[in-house]
N, C-alpha and C positions, 0 to 999 in steps of 0.2 A: 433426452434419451434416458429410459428407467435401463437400467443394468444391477448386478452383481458378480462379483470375482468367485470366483470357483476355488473349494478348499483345496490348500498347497500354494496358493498364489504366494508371491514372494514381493516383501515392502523394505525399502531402504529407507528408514527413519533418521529425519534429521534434527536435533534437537539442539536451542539455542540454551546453554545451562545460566546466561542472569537473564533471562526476558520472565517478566513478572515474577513471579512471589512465591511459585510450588520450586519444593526443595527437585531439582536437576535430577538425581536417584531415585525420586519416587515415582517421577514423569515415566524414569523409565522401568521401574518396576509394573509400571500400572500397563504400560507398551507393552512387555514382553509376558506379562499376563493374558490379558485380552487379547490380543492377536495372537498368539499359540492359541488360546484356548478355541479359538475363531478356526484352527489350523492351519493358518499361515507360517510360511519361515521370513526371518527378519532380519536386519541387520539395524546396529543405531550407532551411528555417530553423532559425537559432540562437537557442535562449531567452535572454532578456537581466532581468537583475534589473526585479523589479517591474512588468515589464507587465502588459498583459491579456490573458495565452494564449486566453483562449476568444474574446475577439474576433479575435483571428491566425484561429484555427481558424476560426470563425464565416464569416470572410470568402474564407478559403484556397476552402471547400466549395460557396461561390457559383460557384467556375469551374468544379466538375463531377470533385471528387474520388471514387475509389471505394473510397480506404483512407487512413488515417493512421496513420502509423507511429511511436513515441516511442520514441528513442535516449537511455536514462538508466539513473538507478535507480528505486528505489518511488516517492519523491515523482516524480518525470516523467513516472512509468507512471499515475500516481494524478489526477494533473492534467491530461493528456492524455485521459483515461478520461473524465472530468468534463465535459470540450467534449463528448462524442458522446454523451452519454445520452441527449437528444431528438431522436437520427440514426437512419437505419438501417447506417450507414457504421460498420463493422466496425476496431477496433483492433488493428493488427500493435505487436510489443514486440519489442526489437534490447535486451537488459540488458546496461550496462553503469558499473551503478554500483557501491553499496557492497557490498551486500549483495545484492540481488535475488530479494527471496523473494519477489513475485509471481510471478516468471520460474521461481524454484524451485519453486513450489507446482503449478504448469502443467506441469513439469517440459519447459518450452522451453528451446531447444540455448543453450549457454552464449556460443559463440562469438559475434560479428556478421555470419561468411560462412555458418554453419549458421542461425542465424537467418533471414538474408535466404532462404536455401534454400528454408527451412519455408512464409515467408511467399508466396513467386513458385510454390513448387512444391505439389505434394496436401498438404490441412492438412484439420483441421475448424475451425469455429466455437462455440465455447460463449458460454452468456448466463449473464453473473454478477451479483451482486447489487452494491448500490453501498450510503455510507449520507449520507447529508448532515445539515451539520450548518449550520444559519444558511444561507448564502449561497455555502457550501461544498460540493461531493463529494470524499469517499474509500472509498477499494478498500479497503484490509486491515483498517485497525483503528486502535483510537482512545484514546489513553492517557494516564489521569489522577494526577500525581502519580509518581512514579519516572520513568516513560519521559519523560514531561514534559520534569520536572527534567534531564535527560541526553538527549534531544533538543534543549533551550535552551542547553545548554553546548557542543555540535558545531555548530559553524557549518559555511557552506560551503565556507569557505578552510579547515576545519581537516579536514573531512572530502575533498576533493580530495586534499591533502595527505597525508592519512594513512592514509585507507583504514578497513580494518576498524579499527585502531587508534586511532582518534576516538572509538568508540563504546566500543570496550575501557579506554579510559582513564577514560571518563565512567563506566562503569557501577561500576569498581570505586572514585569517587569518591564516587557514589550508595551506595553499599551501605554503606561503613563513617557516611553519616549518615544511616540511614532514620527518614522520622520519620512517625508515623501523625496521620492527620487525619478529623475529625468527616463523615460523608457523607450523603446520603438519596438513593437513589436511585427516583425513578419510572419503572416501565417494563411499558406495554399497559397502563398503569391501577395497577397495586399499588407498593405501598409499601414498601420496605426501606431501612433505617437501621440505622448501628453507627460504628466507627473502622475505617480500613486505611491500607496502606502507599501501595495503587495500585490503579485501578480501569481495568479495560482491556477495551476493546469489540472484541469481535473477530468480521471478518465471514471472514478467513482470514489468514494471514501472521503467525503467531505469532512464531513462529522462523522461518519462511523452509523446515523441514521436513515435507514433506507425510505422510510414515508417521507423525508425532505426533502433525500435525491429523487424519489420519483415523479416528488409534485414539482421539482425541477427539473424535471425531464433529462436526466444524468442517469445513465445506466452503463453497465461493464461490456458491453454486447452490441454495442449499435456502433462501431467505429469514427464512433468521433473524440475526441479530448474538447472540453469547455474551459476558456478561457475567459478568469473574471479577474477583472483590472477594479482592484480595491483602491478609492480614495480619500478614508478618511482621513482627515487632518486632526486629529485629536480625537481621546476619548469620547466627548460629548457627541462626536458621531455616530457612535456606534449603535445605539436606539435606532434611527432612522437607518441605518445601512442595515441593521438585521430583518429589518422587516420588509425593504425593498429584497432583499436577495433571498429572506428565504421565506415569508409569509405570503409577501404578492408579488411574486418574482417577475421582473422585465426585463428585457434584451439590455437598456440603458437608462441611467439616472445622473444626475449631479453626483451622487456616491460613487457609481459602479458600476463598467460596463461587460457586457456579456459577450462574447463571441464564439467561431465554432472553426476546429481544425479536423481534416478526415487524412491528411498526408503530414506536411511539417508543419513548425514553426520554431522560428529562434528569437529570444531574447536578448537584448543588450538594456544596459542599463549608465549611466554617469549620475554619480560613478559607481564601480562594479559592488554590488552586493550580494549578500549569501544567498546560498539555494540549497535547498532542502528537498530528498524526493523520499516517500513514504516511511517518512520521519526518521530517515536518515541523513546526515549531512552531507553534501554533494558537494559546494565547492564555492566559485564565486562566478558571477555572470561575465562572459556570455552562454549563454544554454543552449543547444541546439538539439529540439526533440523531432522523433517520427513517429506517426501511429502504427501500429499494430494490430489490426483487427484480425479479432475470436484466434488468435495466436498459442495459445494455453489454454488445456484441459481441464474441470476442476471439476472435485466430486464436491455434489452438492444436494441440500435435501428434496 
């Protein structure tokens, strides 16, 4: 649906001040430029460890918000998403974190002055799936074991800090000790079990590339979450598992098997290991996810 907001509209900006590298002041200097000048009235708040975002949101939307906007990366965009699921209040995204492959997958303008653009100027609305998990929503995806592991070791000082490089250091820390673990998964009722490396739920943002998830038939919109059961046993696997999953991708291989959830699924693991949801650290297993479907509003190009 093509739309645009009528001048006067009013935006509550949320703004995560260590997600990537633009100085926190100038994010919101560049906010309250452009949107005034757009004629909007604004409000911006700065996320502070540990609170309770959705009570911020909760109450921001009593005064008669008709967008909120989150200035970050995946986890901001993911946690922001999560206050609006039982809104009809539509989510603008300004990416400016690590990676941003929510932002990438939507394929929205990189900048924050093209961004703002997008959001004040003609845009559509799409409705994406969310998946929650406990007490929890997230947007892209949900990762058991590897990403975990190397999720729990980037913090957020090391990740401000460093950038892509956080994640670059971690993964190739991960990779020389993979270590496979006992699993069962239940999901819509059926039963599978075996060992793997990593077991990773993906509702989109795999890699943050949308021409991979397409030609893997992964999309934010179709209510399903994709369950792929990674096995490699060491490095030297990794050749062959990248080209079965993402060059000539198949339901199942000796590497890694594919499956598909539209309702739940819970993981267990022996013994319990980390889980990680849109590269946030989550906890430890057992995980117990629901789908979501087209549950959240996004402005999109």
């Amino acid at each position: 649906m093509t739309s645009t907001f009528t001048p006067g509209s009013k935006a509550f900006i949320v703004i995560n001040p260590v997600a990537g590298s633009t100085e926190s002041q100038q994010l919101k200097k560049v906010c309250e430029d452009q949107f005034r000048a757009a004629g909007w009235e604004i409000v911006i708040h700065f996320t502070k460890r540990n609170e309770n975002l959705d009570e911020v949101i909760k109450k921001a939307l009593t005064t008669g918000f008709d967008l909120v906007v989150a200035v970050g990366g995946d986890g901001t965009v993911a946690a922001v998403a999560a206050c609006l699921i039982h809104t009809r209040i539509p989510l603008g995204i300004i990416p400016t974190g690590t990676w941003n492959a929510i932002a990438r997958h939507l394929t929205l303008p990189a900048s924050p002055q093209n961004a703002i653009a997008l959001i004040t100027g003609k845009h559509s609305t799409r409705k994406l799936d969310m998946m929650a998990v406990d007490n929890t929503v997230h947007a892209m995806n949900i990762g058991v074991g590897f990403s975990g592991n190397m999720i729990k070791d980037s913090d957020r000082q090391q990740k401000s800090k460093l950038g892509n490089l956080a994640y670059i250091k971690n993964i190739f820390k991960q990779l020389f000790g993979l270590q496979m673990h006992q699993y069962v998964i239940q999901a819509d009722g059926k039963r599978y079990k075996g060992r793997a490396t990593e077991i990773f739920v993906a509702n989109y943002g795999i890699v943050g590339l949308r021409f991979l998830e397409d030609h893997m038939n992964i999309h934010p919109d179709d209510g399903l979450a994709e369950i792929f059961i990674i096995k490699a046993r060491t490095i030297l696997d990794l050749p062959q598992l990248i080209w079965q999953v993402f060059v000539k991708p198949e339901q199942r291989t000796p590497k890694y098997r594919k499956i598909s959830a539209v309702k739940r699924i819970l993981i267990t693991t022996i013994p319990p290991v980390f889980v990680q949801a849109d590269g946030e650290f989550l906890g430890m297993t057992p995980v117990n996810v629901k789908v979501l479907p087209k549950i959240i509003r996004v402005i999109a190009p």
